[in-house]
VEXDOBA-617889 format. One record per residue (C-alpha): chain; residue number from 1; x, y, z. Coordinates in nm, 2 decimals, padded with zeros to 4 digits. Layout:
N
A NUM X Y Z;
...
***
This chain:
357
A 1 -01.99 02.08 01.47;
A 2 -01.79 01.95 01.80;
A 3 -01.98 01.71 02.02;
A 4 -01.97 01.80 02.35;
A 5 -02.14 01.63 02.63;
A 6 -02.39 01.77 02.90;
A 7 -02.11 01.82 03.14;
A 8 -01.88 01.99 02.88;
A 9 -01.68 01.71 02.87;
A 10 -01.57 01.67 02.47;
A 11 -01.61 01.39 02.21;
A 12 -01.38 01.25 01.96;
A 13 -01.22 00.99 01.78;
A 14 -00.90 00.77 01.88;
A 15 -00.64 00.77 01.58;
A 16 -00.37 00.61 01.73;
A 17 -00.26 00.41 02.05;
A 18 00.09 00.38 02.13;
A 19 00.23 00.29 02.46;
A 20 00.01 00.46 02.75;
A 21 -00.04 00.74 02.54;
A 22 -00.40 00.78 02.28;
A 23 -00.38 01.07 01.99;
A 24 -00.75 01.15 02.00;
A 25 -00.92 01.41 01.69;
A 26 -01.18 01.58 01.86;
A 27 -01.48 01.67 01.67;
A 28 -01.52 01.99 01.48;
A 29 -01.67 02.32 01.59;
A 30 -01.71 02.54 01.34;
A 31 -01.75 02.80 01.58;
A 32 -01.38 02.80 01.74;
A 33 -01.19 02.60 01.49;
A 34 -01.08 02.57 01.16;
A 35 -01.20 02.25 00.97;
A 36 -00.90 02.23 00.79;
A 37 -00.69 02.20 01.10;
A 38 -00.93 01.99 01.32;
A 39 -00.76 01.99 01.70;
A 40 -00.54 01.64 01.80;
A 41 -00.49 01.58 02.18;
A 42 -00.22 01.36 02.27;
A 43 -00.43 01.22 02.59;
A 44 -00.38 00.95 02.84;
A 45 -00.66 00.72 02.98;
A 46 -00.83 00.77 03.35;
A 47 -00.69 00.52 03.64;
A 48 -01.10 00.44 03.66;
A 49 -01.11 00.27 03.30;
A 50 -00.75 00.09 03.34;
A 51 -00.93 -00.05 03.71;
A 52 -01.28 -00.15 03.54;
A 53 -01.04 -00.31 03.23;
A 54 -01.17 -00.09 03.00;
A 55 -00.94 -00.10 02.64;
A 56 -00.91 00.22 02.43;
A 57 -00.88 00.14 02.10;
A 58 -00.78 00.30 01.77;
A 59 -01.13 00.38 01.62;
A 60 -01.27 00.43 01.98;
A 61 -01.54 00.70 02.03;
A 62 -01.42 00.87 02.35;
A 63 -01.47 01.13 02.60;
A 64 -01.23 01.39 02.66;
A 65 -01.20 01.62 02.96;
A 66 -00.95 01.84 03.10;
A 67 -00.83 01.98 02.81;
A 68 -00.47 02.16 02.80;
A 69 -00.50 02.32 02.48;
A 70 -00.15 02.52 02.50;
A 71 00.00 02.14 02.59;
A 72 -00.22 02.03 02.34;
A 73 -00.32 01.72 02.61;
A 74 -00.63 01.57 02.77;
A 75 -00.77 01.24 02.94;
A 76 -01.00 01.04 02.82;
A 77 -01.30 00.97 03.07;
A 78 -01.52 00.74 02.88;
A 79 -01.51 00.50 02.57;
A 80 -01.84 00.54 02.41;
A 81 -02.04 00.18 02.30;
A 82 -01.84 00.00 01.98;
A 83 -02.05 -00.05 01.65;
A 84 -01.81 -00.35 01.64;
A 85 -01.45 -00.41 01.67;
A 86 -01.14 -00.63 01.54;
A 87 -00.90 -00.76 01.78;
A 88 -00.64 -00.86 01.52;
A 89 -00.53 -00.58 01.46;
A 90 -00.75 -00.37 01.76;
A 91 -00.94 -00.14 01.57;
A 92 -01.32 -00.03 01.64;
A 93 -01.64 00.10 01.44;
A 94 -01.52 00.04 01.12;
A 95 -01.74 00.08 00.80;
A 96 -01.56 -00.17 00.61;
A 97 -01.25 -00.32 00.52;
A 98 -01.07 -00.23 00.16;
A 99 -00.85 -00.54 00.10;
A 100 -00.52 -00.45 -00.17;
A 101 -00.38 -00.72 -00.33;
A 102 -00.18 -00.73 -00.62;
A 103 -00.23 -00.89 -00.97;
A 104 00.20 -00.92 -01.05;
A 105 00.54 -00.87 -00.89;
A 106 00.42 -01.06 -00.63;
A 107 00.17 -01.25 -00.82;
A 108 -00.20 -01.31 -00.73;
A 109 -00.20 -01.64 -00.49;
A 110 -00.51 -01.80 -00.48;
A 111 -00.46 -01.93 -00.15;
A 112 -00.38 -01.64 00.01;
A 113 -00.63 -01.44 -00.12;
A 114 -00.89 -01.67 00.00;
A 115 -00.75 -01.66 00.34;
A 116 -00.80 -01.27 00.38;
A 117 -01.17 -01.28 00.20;
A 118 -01.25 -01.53 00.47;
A 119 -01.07 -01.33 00.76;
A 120 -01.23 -00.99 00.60;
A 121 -01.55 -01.19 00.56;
A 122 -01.61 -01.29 00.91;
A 123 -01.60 -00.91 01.10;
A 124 -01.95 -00.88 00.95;
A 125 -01.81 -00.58 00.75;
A 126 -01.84 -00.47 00.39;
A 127 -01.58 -00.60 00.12;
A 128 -01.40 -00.40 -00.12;
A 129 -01.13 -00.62 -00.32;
A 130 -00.86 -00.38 -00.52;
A 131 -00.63 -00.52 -00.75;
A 132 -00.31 -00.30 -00.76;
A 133 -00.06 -00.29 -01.06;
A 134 -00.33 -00.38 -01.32;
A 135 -00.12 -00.23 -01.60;
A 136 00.11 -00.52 -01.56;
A 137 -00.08 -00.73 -01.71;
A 138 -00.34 -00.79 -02.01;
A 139 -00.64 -00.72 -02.09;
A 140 -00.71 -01.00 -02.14;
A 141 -00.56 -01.16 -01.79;
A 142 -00.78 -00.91 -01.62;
A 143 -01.05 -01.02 -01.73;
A 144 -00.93 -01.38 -01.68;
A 145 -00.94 -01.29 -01.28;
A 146 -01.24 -01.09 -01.26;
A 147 -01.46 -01.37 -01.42;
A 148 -01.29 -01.61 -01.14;
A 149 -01.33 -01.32 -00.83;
A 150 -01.72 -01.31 -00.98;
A 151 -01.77 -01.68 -00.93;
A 152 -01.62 -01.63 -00.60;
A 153 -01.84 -01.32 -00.52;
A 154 -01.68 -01.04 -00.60;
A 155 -01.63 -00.75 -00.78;
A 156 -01.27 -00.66 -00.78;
A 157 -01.20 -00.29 -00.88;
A 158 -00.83 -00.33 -01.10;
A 159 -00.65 00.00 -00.99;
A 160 -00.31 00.12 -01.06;
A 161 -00.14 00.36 -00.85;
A 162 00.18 00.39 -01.02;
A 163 00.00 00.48 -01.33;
A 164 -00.30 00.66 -01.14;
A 165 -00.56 00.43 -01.27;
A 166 -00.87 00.44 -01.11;
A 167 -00.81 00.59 -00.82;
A 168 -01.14 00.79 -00.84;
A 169 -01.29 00.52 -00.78;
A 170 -01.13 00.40 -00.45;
A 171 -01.17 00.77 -00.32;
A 172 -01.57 00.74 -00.44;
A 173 -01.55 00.34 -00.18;
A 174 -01.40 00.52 00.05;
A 175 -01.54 00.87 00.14;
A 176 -01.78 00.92 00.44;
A 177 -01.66 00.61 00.60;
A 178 -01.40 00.46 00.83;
A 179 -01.16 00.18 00.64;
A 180 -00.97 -00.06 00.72;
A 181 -00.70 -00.10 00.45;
A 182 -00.53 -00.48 00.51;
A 183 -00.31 -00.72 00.24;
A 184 00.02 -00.91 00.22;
A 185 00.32 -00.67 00.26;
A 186 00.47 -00.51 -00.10;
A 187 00.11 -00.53 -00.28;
A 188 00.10 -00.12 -00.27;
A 189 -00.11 -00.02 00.05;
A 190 00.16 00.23 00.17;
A 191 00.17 00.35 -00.17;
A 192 -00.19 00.40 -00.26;
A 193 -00.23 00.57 00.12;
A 194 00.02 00.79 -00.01;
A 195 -00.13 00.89 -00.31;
A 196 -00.52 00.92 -00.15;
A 197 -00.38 01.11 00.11;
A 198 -00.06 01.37 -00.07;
A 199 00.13 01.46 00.23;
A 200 00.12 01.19 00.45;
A 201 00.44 01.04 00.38;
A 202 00.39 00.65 00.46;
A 203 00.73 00.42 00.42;
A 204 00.72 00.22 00.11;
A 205 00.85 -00.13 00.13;
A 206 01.01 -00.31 -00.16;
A 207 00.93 -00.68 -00.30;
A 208 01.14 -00.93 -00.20;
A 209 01.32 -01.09 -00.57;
A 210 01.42 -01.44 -00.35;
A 211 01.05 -01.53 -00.20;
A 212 00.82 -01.26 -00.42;
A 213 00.70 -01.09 -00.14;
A 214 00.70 -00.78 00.04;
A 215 00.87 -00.62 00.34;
A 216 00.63 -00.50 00.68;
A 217 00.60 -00.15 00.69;
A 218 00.36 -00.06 00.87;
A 219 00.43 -00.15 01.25;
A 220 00.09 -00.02 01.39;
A 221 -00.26 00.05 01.34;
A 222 -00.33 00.40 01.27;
A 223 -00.61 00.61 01.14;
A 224 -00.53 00.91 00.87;
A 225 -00.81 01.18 00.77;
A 226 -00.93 01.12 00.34;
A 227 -00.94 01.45 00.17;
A 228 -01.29 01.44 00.08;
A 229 -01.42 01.29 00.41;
A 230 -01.38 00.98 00.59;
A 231 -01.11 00.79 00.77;
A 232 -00.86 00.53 00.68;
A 233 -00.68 00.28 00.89;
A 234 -00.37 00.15 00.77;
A 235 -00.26 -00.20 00.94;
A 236 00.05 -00.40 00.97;
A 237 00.10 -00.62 00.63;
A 238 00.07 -00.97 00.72;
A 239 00.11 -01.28 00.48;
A 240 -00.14 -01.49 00.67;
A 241 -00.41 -01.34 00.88;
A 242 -00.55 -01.58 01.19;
A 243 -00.82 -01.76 01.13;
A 244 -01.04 -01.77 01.44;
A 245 -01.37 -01.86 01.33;
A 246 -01.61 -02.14 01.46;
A 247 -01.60 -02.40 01.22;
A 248 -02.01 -02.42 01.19;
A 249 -02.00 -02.07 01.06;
A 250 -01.69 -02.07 00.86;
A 251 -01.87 -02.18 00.51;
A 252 -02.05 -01.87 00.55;
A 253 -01.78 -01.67 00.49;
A 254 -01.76 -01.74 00.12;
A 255 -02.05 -01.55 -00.09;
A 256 -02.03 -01.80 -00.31;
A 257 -02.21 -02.06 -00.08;
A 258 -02.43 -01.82 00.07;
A 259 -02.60 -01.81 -00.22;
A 260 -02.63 -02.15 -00.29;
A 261 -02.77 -02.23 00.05;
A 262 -03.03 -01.97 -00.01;
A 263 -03.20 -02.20 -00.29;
A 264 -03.04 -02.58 -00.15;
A 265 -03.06 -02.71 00.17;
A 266 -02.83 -02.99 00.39;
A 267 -02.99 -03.24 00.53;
A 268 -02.81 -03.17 00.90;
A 269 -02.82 -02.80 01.04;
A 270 -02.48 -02.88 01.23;
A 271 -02.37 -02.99 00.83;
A 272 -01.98 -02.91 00.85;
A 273 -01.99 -03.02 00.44;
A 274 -01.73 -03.27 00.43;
A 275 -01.86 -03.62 00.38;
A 276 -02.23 -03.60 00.56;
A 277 -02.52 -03.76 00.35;
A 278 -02.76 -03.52 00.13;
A 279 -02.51 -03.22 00.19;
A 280 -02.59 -02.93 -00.04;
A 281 -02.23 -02.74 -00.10;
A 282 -02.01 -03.05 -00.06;
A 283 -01.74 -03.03 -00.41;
A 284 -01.94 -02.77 -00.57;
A 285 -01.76 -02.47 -00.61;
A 286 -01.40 -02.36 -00.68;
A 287 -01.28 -02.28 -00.35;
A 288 -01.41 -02.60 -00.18;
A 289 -01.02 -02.72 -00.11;
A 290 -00.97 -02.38 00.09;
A 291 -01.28 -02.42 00.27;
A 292 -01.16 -02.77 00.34;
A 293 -00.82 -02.64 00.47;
A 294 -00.96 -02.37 00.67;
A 295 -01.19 -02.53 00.82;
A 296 -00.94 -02.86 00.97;
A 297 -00.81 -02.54 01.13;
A 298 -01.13 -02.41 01.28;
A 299 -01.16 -02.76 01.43;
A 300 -00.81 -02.79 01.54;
A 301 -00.84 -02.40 01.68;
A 302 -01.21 -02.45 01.88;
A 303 -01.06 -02.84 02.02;
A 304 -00.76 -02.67 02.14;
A 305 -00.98 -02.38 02.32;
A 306 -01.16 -02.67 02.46;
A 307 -00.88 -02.85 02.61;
A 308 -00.79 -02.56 02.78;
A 309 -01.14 -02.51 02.93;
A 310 -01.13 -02.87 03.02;
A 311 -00.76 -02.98 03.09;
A 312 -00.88 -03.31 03.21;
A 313 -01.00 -03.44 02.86;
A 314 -00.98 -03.77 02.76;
A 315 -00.93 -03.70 02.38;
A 316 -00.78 -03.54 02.16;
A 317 -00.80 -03.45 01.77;
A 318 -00.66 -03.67 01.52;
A 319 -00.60 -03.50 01.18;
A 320 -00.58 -03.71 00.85;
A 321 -00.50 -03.53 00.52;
A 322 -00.77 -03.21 00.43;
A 323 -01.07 -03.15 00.59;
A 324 -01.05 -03.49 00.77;
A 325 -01.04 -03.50 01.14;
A 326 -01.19 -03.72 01.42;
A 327 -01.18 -03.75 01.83;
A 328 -00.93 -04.06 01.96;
A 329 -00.84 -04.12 02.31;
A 330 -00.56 -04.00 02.47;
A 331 -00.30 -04.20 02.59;
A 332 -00.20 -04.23 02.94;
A 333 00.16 -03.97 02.95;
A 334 00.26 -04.12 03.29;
A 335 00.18 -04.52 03.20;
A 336 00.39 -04.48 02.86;
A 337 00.68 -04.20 02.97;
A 338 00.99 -04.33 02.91;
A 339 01.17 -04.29 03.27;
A 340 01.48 -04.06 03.24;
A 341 01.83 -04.16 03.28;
A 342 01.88 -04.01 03.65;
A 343 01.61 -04.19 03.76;
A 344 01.74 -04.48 03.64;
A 345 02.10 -04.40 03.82;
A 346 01.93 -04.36 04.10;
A 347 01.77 -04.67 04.10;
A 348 02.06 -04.84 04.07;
A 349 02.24 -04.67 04.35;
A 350 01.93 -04.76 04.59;
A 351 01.94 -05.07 04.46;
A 352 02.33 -05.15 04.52;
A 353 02.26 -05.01 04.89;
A 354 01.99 -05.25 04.95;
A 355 02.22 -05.52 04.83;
A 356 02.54 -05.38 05.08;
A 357 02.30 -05.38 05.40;
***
């Protein structure tokens, strides 16, 4: 049934933002309108929200007033309070995030995959890991990986969408809910959107055969209607998400050490795990080398913020192979700048006056 507020103001749900303009799903009435054809708005935002600062974003709860619905147009007076939100790529009051990689053609990199667990990891949001193009490989190679994923903290669902292989069960993770769908480009995103959602008619990129990698085709964040309930966002593919977490809390972003600092302790709470006495996850798990990486990162990302808080800092971060970073002094620019050759011209023409008079 539509939500409409006291005033008769209406309720709905941001799809898509593009330029100044917000296509906005307002919420069924089954009263006035037919649920298969649920009314879209094309609406613009209220010079009161763009004064306070106020962002509209794709997942946004909204008010709607003034509605034109010959011109099929309306203005959004208020953004309801976020659930939560992701500002790489803007999205808001998700349920969770699906995460599509693929297990050949490209192959499955380790690395990468870690990267967008961790990034996925950190919204606070639920996980669901598929594996596309499954039928490429063994039986035995799948379950290879998922004995690897389950020591990592996961259990990845192998689909196929080529071959329609368990498809049923990504529609069964995804109904009721509102998705994210993220992974490197050419895994099969646009592809399984297309085949969740028949006549939606997404771009498909190909794999690159020189790097083994896919082609972007998706070029902004957008949310489609599921079938059988539930929304899906599709995002632009990206090969290496940003990492912007704060390098205390990045270790727990891997299940795997969650658990393990459920039953073991550090000795430090402000333990970073790298070489502190007594630590209780230092080199004990698989994916200690990408923790390693990512967090030299962290540190490199929250001393940069820093420096920009405080410009007038005497130090600055010294990396040294992974995971191993320290504070050093900064030099003096101005004592050590080499001068520049017109100042020494110039010099030399003062100079050679002085000398003349």
């Amino acid at each position: 049934m539509m939500a409409v507020a006291t005033d008769g103001q209406l309720i709905g749900t941001v799809l898509a933002v593009q330029a100044n303009f917000y296509k906005v799903q307002l919420d069924q009435d089954d009263r006035e309108i037919d649920p298969t054809h649920l009314p879209i708005l094309l609406c613009t935002r209220r010079t009161r929200l763009k004064k306070i600062g106020q962002q509209v974003m794709v997942g946004d709860r909204v008010v709607v007033e003034e509605p034109d619905w010959a011109g099929e147009r309306g203005a959004i007076a208020e953004v309801l309070p976020r659930t939560g939100q992701l500002d790489r790529p803007a999205i808001a009051n998700v349920n969770q995030i699906m995460l599509v990689f693929a297990v050949a053609d490209p192959p499955l990199e380790a690395y990468q995959l870690s990267r967008f667990l961790v990034k996925a990891e950190s919204t606070g949001w639920d996980v669901v890991l598929c594996l596309n193009k499954s039928d490429l490989i063994s039986a035995q190679e799948q379950q290879q990986i998922s004995d690897r994923l389950l020591g990592w903290g996961y259990q990845p669902l192998f689909i196929s969408v080529q071959n329609q292989i368990n498809l049923g069960q990504v529609v069964a993770h995804l109904a009721h809910k509102t998705t994210v769908i993220a992974g490197p480009s050419g895994v099969g995103k646009s592809s399984l959107i297309n085949a969740l959602i028949p006549d939606i008619n997404l771009r498909v990129g190909e794999v690159s055969g020189k790097l083994a990698r896919g082609r972007h085709t998706t070029r902004h964040v957008e949310l489609f209607e599921l079938p059988d309930g539930g929304l899906l966002a599709d995002t632009p593919g990206f090969n290496q998400p940003d990492l912007d977490a704060q390098p205390e809390e990045l270790v727990h972003y891997f299940p795997e050490v969650r658990k393990l600092l459920e039953v073991h302790h550090c000795r430090f709470s402000d333990c970073l795990h790298r070489d502190e006495p007594d630590c209780a996850v230092r080199g004990d798990w698989e994916r200690y080398e990408h923790y390693l990486e990512f967090l030299e990162e962290a540190i490199a990302r929250q001393t940069q913020l820093n420096q920009q808080a405080d410009p007038e800092s005497t130090l600055k971060l010294k990396t040294k192979g992974k995971g191993q970073s320290k504070y050093e002094p900064k030099l003096e620019s101005k004592k050590y700048r080499r001068v520049s050759r017109k100042t020494q011209l110039q010099a030399l023409q003062d100079l050679y006056q002085d000398s003349e008079e």
